[in-house]
C-alpha positions as CSV (number, residue, x, y, z in Angstrom):
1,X,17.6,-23.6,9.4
2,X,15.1,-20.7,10.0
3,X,17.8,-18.1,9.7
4,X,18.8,-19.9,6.3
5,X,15.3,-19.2,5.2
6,X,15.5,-15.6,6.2
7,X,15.3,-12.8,2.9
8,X,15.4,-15.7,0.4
9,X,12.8,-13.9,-1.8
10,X,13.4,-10.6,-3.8
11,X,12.6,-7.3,-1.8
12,X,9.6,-5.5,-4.5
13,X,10.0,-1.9,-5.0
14,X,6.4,-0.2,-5.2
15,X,6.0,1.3,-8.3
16,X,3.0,2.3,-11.0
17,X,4.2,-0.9,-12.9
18,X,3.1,-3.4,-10.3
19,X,0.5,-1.4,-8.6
20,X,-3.0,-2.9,-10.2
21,X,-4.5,0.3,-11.4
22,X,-8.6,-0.8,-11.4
23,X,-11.0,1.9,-11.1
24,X,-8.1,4.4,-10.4
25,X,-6.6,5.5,-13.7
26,X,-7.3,8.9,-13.1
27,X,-5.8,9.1,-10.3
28,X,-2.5,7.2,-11.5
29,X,-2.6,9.5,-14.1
30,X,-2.4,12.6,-11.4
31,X,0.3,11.3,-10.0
32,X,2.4,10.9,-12.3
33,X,1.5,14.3,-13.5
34,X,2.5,15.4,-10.1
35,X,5.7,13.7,-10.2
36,X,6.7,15.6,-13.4
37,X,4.7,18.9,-13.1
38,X,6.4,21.9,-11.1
39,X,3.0,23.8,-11.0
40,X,1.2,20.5,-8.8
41,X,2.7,21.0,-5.5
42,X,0.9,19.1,-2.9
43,X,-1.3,15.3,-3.5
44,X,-3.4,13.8,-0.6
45,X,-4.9,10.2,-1.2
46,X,-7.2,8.5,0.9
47,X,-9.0,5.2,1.2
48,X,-9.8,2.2,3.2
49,X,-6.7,0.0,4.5
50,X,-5.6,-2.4,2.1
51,X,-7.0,0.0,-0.8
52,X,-3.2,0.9,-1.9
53,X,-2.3,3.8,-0.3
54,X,1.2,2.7,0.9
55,X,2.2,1.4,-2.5
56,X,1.7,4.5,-3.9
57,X,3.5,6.6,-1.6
58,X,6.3,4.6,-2.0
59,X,6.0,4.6,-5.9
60,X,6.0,8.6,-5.8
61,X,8.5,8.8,-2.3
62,X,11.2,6.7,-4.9
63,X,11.2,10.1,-6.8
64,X,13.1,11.8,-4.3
65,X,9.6,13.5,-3.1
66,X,8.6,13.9,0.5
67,X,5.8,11.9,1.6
68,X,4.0,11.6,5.0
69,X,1.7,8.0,5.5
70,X,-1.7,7.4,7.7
71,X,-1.9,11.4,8.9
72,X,-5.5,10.6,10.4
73,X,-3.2,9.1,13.0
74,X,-1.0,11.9,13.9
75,X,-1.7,13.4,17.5
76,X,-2.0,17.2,17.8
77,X,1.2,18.2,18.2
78,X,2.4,15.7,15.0
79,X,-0.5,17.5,13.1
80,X,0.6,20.9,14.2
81,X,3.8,20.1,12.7
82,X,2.7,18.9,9.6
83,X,0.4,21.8,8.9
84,X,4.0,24.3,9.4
85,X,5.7,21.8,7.0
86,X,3.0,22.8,4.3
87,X,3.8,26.3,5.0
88,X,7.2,26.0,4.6
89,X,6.7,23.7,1.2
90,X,4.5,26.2,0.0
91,X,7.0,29.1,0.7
92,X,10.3,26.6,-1.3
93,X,7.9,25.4,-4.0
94,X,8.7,21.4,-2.8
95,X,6.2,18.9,-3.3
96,X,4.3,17.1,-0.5
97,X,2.2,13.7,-0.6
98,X,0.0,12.7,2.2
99,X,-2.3,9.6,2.6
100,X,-5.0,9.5,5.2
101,X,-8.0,7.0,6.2
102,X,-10.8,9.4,5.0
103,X,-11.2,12.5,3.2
104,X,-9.9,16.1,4.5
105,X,-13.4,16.6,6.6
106,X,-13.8,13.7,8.4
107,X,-10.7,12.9,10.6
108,X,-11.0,15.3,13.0
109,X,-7.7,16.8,12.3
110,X,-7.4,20.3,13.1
111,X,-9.1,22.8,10.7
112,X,-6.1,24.5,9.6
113,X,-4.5,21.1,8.5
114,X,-8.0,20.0,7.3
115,X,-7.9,23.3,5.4
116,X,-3.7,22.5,4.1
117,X,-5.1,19.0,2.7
118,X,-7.2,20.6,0.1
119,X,-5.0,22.7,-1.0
120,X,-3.9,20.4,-3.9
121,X,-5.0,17.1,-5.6
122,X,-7.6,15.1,-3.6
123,X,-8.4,11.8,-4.7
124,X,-9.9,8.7,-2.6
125,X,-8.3,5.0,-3.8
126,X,-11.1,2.8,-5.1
127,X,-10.9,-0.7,-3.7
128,X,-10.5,-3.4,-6.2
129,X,-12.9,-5.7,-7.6
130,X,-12.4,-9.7,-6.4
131,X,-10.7,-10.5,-9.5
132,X,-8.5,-7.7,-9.4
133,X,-7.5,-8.4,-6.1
134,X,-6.6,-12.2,-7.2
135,X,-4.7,-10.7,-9.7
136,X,-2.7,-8.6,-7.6
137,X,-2.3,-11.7,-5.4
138,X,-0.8,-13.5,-8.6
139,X,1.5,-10.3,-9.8
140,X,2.7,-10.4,-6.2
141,X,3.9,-14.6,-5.7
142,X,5.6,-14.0,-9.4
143,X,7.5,-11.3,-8.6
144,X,8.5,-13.2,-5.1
145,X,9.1,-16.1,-7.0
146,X,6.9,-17.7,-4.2
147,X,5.5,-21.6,-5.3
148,X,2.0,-21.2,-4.7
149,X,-0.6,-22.6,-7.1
150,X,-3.8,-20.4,-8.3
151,X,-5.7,-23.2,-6.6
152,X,-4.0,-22.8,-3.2
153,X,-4.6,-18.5,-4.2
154,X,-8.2,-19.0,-4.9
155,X,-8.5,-21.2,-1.4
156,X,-6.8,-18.8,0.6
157,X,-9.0,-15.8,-0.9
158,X,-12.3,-17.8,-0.2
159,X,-11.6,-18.7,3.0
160,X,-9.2,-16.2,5.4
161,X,-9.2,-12.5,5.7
162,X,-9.5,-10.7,2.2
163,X,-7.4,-8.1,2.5
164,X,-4.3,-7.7,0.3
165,X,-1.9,-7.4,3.0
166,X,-3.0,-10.2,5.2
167,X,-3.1,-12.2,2.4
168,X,0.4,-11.4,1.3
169,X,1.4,-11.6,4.7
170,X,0.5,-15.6,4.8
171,X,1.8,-16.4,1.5
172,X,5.0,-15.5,2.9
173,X,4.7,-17.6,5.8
174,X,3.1,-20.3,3.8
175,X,6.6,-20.2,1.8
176,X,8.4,-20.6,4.4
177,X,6.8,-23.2,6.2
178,X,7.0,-25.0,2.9
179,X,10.6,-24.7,2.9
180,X,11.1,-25.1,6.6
181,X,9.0,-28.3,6.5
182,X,10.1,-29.2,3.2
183,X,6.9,-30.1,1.7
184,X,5.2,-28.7,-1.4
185,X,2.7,-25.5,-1.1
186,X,-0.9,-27.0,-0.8
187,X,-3.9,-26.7,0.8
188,X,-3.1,-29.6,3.4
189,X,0.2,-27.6,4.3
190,X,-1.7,-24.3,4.6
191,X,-4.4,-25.4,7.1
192,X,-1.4,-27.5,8.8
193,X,-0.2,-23.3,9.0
194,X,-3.1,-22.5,10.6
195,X,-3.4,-24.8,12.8
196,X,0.5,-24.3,14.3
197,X,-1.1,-20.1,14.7
């Protein structure tokens, strides 16, 4: 049974369509700019976890443009590397997209790459509001096609970890124990989650 239940839901490809834009227009704006604009060469986003980061390096990685995720956790040697890939980007004229915890200062990368981060578009993700987060959370179980009420949304927002991708993450699994247990998606059957861990 559980390996019936296994990719039974649409994979979503990240794009600017689905991403829920909130406070970050400007900076949706950029990159789509950047995407089409042969004189914007390099993009670095940053932002707390959760804030979006990933979805948009996906959405600007499915143009065929190189993209590097999380550099504030590269070691030395990784960030030596990257800081010769910019060199060699810079000397073919490619396009390079980086995403990081923090801005270019305060990750105690090393200088140089500090110094290679700035060289083009900086721009820190803005969080979304409460109601733009439930509203990501609905756009998400739609395009799924996941059978959770807003009431059972709402619950799960008020009460467990807030963060888009934990959240995501157990409307999956609620979906699945649904289907496993072959009961409806409620509030009952989520704490019933829970409780199994």
């Amino acid at each position: 049974m559980d390996q019936l239940l296994l990719d039974i839901h649409p994979k979503i490809k990240k794009s600017f369509d689905n991403f829920i834009t909130g406070q970050n227009k400007e900076c949706i704006n950029s990159l789509k700019d950047f995407i089409s604009n042969s004189n914007v060469q390099f993009m670095y986003l940053w932002g707390e976890d959760g804030c979006g980061k990933t979805h948009l390096r996906l959405a600007v990685e499915s143009h065929q443009i190189k993209t590097i995720d999380d550099i504030h956790l590269a070691d030395q040697n990784q960030q030596i590397e990257i800081f010769n890939l910019f060199n060699q980007f810079k000397e073919a004229n490619k396009k390079l997209l980086i995403t990081g915890a923090d801005s270019p200062n305060n990750m105690n990368l090393i200088p140089e790459l500090s110094s290679r981060l700035s060289w083009g578009l900086v721009y820190q993700i803005k969080s979304l509001t409460d109601n733009e987060k439930i509203m990501a959370l609905k756009n998400y179980v739609n395009e799924k096609n996941i059978a959770i009420s807003e009431n059972v949304i709402d619950y799960c927002y008020r009460n467990l970890r807030r963060d888009l991708h934990s959240l995501m993450a157990t409307f999956e699994s609620l979906d699945h124990w649904s289907l496993k247990t072959k009961r409806p998606v409620t509030i009952p059957l989520l704490k019933d989650l829970i409780n199994q861990g």
